[in-house]
C-alpha positions in Angstrom: -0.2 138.1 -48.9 -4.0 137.9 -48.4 -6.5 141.0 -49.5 -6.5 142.3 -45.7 -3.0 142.1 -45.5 -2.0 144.3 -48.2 -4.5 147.1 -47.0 -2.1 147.4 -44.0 1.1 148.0 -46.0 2.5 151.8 -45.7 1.8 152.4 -49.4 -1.9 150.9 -49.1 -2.3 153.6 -46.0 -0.4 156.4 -48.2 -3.3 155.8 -51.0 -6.0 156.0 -48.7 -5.3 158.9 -47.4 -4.3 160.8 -50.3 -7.1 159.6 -52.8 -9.5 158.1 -50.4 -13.1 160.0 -50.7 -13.3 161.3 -47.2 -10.3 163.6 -48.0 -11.5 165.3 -50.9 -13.6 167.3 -49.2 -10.8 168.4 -47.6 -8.9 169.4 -50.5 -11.5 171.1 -51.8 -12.1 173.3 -48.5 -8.2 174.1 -48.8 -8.9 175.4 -52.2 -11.4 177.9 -51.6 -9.4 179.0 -48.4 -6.3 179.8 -50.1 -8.3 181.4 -53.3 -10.3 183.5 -50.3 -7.5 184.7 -48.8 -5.7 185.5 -52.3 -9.0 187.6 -53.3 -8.9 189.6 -50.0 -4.8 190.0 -50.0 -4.4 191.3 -53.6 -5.9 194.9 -53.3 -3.5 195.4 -50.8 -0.2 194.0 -52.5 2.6 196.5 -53.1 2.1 197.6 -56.9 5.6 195.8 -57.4 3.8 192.4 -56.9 0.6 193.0 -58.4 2.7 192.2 -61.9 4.8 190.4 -63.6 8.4 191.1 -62.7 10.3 193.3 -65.5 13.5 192.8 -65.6 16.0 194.7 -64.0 19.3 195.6 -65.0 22.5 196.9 -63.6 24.6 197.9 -66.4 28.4 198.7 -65.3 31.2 200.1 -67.5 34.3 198.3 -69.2 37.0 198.0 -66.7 39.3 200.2 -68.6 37.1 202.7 -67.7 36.8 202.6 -64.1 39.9 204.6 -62.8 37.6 207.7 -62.0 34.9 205.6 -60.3 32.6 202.6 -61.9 29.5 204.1 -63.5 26.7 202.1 -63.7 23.1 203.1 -65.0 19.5 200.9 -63.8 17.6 199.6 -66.3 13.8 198.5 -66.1 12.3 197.0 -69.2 15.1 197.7 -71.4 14.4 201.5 -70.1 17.1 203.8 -68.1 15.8 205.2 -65.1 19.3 206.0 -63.5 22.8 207.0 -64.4 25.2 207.7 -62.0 29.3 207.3 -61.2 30.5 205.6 -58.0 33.6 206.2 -56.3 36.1 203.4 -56.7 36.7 203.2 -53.2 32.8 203.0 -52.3 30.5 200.3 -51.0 29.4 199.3 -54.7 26.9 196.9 -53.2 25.2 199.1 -50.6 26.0 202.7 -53.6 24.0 200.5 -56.0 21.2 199.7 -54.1 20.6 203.0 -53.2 20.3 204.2 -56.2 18.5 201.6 -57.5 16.2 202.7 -54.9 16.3 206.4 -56.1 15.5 205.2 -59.4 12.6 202.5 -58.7 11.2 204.9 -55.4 8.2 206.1 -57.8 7.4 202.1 -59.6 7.7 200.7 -56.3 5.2 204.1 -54.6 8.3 204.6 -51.9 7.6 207.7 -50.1 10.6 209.3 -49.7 12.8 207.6 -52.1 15.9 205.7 -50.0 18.7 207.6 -51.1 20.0 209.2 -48.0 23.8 208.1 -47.2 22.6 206.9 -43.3 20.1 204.7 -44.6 21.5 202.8 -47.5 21.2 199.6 -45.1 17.4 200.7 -45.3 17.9 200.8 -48.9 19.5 197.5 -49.6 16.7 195.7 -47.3 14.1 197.2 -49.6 15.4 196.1 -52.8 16.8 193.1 -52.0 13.0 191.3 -52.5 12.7 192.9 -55.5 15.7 191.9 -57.3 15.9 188.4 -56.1 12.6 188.4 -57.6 14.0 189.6 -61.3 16.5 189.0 -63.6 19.7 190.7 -62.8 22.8 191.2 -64.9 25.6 192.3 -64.1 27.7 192.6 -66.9 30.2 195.2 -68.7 28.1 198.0 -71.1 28.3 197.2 -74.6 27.7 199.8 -77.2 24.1 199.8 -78.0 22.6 198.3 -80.4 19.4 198.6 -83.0 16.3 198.5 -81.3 18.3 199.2 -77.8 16.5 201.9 -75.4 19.5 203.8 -75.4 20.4 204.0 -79.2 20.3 206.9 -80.9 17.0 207.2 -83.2 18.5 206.8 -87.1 17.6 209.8 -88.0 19.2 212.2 -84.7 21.8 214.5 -84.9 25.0 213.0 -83.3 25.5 216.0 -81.8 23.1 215.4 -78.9 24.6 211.5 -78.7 26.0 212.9 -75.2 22.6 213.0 -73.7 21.6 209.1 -73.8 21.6 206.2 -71.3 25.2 205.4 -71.7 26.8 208.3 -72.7 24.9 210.5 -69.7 26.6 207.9 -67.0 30.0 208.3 -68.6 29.9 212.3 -68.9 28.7 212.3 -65.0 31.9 210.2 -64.2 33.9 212.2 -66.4 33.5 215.9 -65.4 32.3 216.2 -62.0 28.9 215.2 -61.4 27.7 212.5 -59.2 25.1 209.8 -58.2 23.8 212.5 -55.8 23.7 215.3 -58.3 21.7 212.8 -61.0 19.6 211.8 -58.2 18.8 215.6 -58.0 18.3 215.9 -61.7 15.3 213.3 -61.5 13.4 214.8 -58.6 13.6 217.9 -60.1 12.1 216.6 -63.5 9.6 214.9 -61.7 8.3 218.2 -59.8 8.5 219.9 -63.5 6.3 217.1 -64.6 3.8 217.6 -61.8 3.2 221.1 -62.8 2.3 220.9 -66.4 -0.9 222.2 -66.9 -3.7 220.5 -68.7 -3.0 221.9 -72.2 0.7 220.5 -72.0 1.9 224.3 -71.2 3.9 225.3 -68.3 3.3 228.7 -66.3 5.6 230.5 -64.6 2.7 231.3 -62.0 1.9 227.8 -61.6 -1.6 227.7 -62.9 -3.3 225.3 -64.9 -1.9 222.3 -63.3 -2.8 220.2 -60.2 -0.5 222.5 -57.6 -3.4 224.4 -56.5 -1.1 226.6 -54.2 0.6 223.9 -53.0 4.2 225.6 -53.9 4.9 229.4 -53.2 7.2 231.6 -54.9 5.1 231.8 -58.2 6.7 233.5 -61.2 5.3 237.0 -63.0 6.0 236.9 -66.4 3.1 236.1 -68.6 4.8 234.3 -71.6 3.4 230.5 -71.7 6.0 229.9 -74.3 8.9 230.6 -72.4 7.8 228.7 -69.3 6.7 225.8 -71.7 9.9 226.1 -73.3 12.4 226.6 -69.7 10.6 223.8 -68.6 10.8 221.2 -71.6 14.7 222.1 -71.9 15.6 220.2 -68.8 13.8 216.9 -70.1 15.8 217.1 -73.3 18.9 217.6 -71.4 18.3 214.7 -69.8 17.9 212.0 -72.9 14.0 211.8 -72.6 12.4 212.6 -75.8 8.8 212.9 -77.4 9.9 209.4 -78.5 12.0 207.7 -75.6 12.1 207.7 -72.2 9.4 208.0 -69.0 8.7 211.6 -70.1 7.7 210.7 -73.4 3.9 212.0 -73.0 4.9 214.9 -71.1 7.4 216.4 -73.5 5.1 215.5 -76.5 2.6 217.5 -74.7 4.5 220.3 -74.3 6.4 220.2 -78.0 2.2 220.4 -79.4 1.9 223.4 -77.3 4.7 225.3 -78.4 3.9 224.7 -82.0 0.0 225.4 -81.2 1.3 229.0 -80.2 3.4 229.6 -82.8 2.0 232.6 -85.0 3.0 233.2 -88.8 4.3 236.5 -89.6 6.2 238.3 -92.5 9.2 237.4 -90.2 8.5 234.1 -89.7 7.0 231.7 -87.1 6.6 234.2 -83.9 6.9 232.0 -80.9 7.5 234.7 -78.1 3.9 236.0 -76.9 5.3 239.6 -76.6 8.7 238.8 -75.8 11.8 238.0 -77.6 12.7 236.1 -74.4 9.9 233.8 -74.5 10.9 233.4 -78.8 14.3 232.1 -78.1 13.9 229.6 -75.2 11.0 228.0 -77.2 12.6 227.7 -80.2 16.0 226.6 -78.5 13.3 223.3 -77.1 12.1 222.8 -80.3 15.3 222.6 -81.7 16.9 220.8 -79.0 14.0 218.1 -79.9 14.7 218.2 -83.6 17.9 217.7 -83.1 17.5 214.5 -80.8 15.0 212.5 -82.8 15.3 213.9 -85.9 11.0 214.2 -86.4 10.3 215.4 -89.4 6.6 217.7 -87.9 9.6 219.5 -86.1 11.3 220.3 -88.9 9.2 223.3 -90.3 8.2 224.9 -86.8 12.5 225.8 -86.1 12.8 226.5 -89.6 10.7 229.6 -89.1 11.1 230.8 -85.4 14.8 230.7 -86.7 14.1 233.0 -89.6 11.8 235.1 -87.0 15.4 235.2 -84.8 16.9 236.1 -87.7 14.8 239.3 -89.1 14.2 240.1 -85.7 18.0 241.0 -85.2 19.0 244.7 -84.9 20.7 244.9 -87.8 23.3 247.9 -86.1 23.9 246.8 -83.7 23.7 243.2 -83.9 21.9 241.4 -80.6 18.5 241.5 -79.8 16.0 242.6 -76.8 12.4 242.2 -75.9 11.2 243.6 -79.2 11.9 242.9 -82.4 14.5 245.3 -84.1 15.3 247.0 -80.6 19.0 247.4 -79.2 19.9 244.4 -78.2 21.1 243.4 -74.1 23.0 240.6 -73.5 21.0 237.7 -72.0 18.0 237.8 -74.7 21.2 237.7 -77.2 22.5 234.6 -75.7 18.9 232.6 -75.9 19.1 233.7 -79.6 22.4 232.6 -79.9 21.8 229.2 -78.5 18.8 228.5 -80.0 20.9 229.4 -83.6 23.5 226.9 -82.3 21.4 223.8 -80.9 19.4 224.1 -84.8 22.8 224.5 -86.7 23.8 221.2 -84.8 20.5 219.5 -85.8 21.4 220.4 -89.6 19.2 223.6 -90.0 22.3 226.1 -90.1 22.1 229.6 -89.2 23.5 232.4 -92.1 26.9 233.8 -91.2 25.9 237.4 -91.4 23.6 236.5 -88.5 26.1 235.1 -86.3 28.5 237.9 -87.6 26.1 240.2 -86.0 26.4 238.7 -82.5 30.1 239.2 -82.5 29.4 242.9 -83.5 27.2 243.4 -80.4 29.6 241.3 -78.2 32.4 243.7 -79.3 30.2 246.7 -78.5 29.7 245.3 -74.5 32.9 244.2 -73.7 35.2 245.5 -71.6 38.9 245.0 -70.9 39.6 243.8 -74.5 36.6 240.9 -74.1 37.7 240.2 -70.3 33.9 240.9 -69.5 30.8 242.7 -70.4 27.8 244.5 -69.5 24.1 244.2 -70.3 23.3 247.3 -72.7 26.2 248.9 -72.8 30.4 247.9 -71.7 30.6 247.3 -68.0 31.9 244.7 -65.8 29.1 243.1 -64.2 29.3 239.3 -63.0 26.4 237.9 -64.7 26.1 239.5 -68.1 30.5 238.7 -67.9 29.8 235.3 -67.5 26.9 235.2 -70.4 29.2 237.2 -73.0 32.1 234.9 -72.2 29.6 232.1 -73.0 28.5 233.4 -76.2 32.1 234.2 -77.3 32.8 230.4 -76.8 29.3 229.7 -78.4 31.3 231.9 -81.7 34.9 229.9 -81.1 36.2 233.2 -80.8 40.2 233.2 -81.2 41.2 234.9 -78.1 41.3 231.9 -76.0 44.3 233.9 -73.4 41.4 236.3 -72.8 39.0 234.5 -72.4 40.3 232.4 -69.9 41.1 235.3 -67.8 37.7 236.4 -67.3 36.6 232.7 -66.5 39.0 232.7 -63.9 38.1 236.5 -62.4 34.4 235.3 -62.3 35.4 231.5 -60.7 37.8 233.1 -58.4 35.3 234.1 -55.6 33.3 230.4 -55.9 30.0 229.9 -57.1 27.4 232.1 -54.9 24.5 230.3 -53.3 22.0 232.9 -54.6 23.5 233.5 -58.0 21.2 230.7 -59.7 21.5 232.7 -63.3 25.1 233.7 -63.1 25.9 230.0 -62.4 24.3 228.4 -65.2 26.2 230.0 -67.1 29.4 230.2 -65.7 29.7 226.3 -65.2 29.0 226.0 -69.4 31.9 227.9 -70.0 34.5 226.8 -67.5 33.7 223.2 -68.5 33.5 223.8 -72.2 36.8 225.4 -71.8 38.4 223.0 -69.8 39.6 225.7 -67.3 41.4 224.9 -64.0 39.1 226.5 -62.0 36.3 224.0 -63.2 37.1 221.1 -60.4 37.0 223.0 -57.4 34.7 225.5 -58.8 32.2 222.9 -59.9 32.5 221.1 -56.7 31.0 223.9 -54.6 28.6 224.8 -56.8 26.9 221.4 -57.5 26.4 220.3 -53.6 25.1 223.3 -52.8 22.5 223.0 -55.6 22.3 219.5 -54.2 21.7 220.1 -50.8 19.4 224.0 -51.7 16.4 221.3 -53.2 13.2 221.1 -51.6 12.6 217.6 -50.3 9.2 217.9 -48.4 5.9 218.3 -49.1 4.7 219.5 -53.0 7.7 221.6 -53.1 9.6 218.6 -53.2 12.3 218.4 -56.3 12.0 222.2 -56.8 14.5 225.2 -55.9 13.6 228.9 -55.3 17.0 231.1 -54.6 17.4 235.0 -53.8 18.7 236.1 -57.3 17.0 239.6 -58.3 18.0 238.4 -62.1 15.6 235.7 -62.4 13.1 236.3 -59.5 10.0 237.1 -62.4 10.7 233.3 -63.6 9.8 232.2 -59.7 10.1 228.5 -58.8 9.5 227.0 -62.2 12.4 229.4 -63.8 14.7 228.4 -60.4 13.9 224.8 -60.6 14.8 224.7 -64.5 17.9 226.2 -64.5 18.7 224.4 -61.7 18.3 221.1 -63.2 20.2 222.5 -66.3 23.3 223.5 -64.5 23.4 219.6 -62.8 23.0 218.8 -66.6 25.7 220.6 -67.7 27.9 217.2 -67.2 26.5 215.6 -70.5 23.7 218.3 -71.9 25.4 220.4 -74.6 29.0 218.8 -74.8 29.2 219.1 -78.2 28.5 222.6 -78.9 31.7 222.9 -77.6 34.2 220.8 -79.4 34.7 219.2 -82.8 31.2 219.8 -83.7 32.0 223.6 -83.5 34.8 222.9 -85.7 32.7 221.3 -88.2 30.2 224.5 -88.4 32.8 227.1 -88.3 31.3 229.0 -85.1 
């Protein structure tokens, strides 16, 4: 075939067109187009596609373990950001990509997070993009191992093991909580986080941090270390450390500040700012932390608030009250006791003739043979009832036949809206106990915590309620306990059982 004839061949016209020179002007103008239109779209991509996908994880239990519903925790980067059970006979699909949605609402800036029942379709249709776009597994949980997120640091007491990743998911499936309960549990810590003030404190007024009146209900009491320290305690609770977890810079923050305010005395380490209230709450956080990530700098700061809970003791009668040495009431005993408890667990035991004191002053309270108890003095009032039947299972006292009595007096009329204090406590000790009354009991009591959150505006994640006990601690005191009490699934498990054994109270 000649020169001309070749030039008409379809592979001689394909070359042409492709590499002749009239077309590269072409190609270039397509170039800067698409690198124009790149430049101006960017600023405006959803922060989601701005980056490199992390990969995303859906972590289910063993199959052995699924009879009470399959739990199933969301992992981003090799971090939890959800736990949660789902009934077995739910829509697992649309369940998990609601709260998947719950859990990535603040990564992905989704304003209000797409966790409502009516609009999981909504849900599903916003994260389908996104996991398409990542790597996801779906595979049974292993136990974790070195270097995991959700192992426990070498050095942590395994005492607070209850509190991680996996272990959170399968408490929550195990006594009662639920994806809507957890979901709770994370708004809540992320109004608390929103109102830590500049020098990592927390105030019960709600100064110091960027609400500028943007929430009513303030607090009154003064003490920065026991708002610093009610507020820290529901991050613990939770699994997220100084060390691991999302919170990690807030609760570092916070741990500095308690320890910054911690004054030396001939007692010891005087954490309360006037108050013994404020002593025992902070040094039940610092503890709590010790005890979860076993950090040495801790170690010194709860050795000495505990001797300062220690000499502070009223050595008659046996509890303690807003001053040192004074007659003791009831619910500053307990945040003695506990903080005593949470360090023994960490491996910084408390002396017996301290702990022999608090049964003293229990004895002194009590009514009906231990049935229930009064603040100062032995009545039968519902809240201080419910603390002293705490504390006596905080002591593994003997008379279990009693005890469960006045758990099911108190449980009997269901968990009161209002009664915020009162039911902190009481779901500790009907759980702890395993007491019939827990299921239905617990029921009640965490929808309508559930369903009481705020879910507009600043207020949003936080709780007020009408409950003269705790009314000076305003919304931060309300929205910490409230957190607590949905933690109580996974928070302080261990106090309770062998691990009481092993310390002997």
């Amino acid at each position: 075939m000649d020169e001309a004839g070749s030039e008409r061949t379809p592979l001689a016209r394909f070359e042409r067109v492709l590499f002749g020179r009239r077309v590269w002007a072409n190609y270039a103008s397509l170039v800067l187009h698409v690198l124009a239109l790149w430049a101006l779209a960017a600023p405006n991509a959803p922060p989601a596609l701005r980056h490199k996908p992390t990969a995303i994880q859906l972590v289910f239990t063993d199959p052995g373990e699924r009879e009470a519903g399959v739990g199933v925790r969301i992992e981003v980067g090799g971090e939890a950001l959800e736990a949660a059970v789902l009934p077995s006979e739910s829509d697992h699909h649309a369940e998990v990509m609601s709260l998947a949605a719950t859990a990535l609402a603040p990564a992905l800036d989704v304003s209000p997070p797409l966790v409502n029942a009516d609009r999981r379709p909504e849900a599903v249709a916003a994260l389908t993009a996104v996991l398409a776009a990542t790597a996801v597994t779906d595979r049974p949980q292993s136990s974790p191992q070195a270097g995991d997120a959700t192992a426990l640091p070498a050095a942590a007491a395994p005492a607070f093991a209850s509190r991680r990743a996996a272990a959170r998911g399968q408490g929550v499936a195990r006594h009662g909580g639920s994806a809507a309960s957890e979901a709770a549990v994370e708004r809540g810590l992320e109004w608390l986080a929103r109102h830590q003030a500049a020098d990592g404190s927390w105030r019960f007024d709600l100064s110091g941090c960027r609400c500028d009146g943007g929430c009513s209900f303030p607090g009154t009491v003064t003490s920065t270390t026991a708002a610093t320290g009610i507020a820290l305690l529901p991050f613990l609770g939770a699994g997220y450390t100084q060390e691991q977890g999302r919170y990690r810079e807030t609760v570092t923050r916070g741990l500095y500040y308690l320890m910054s305010r911690m004054q030396p005395s001939p007692r010891g380490g005087d954490l309360g700012e006037g108050t013994m209230y404020g002593h025992g709450v902070a040094t039940l956080a610092l503890a709590e932390a010790f005890g979860m990530t076993g950090d040495q700098m801790l170690q010194p700061y709860v050795r000495d608030a505990m001797r300062f809970i220690e000499t502070a003791q009223d050595l008659h009668g046996g509890g303690w009250r807003y001053l040192p040495g004074q007659a003791g009431d009831t619910t500053v005993t307990a945040w003695q006791l506990a903080a005593l408890k949470s360090a023994t667990l960490a491996g910084i035991p408390a002396p017996s003739p301290t702990i022999d004191g608090v049964c003293r002053f229990l004895d002194r309270v009590q009514v009906r043979n231990g049935e229930g108890y009064g603040y100062l003095s032995p009545q039968d009032r519902p809240c201080t009832s419910a603390i002293g039947l705490l504390c006596r299972i905080y002591t593994t006292w003997p008379e279990e036949a009693t005890l469960d009595r006045g758990l099911a007096r108190l449980a009997k009329p269901g968990p009161a809206a209002d009664d915020v204090y009162q039911n902190f406590y009481l779901s500790q000790a009907l759980l702890h106990r395993g007491h019939p009354a827990w299921k239905r009991w617990n029921a009640r009591n965490r929808d309508q915590l559930v369903g009481r959150q705020a879910r507009h505006g600043h207020e949003a994640g936080s709780w007020t309620f009408a409950d003269a006990d705790t009314i000076p601690g305003g919304r931060l005191g309300h929205t910490a306990l409230a957190v607590l009490t949905l933690e109580v699934y996974y928070r302080l498990l261990p106090i309770y059982g062998t691990a009481a054994a092993e310390t002997g109270w």
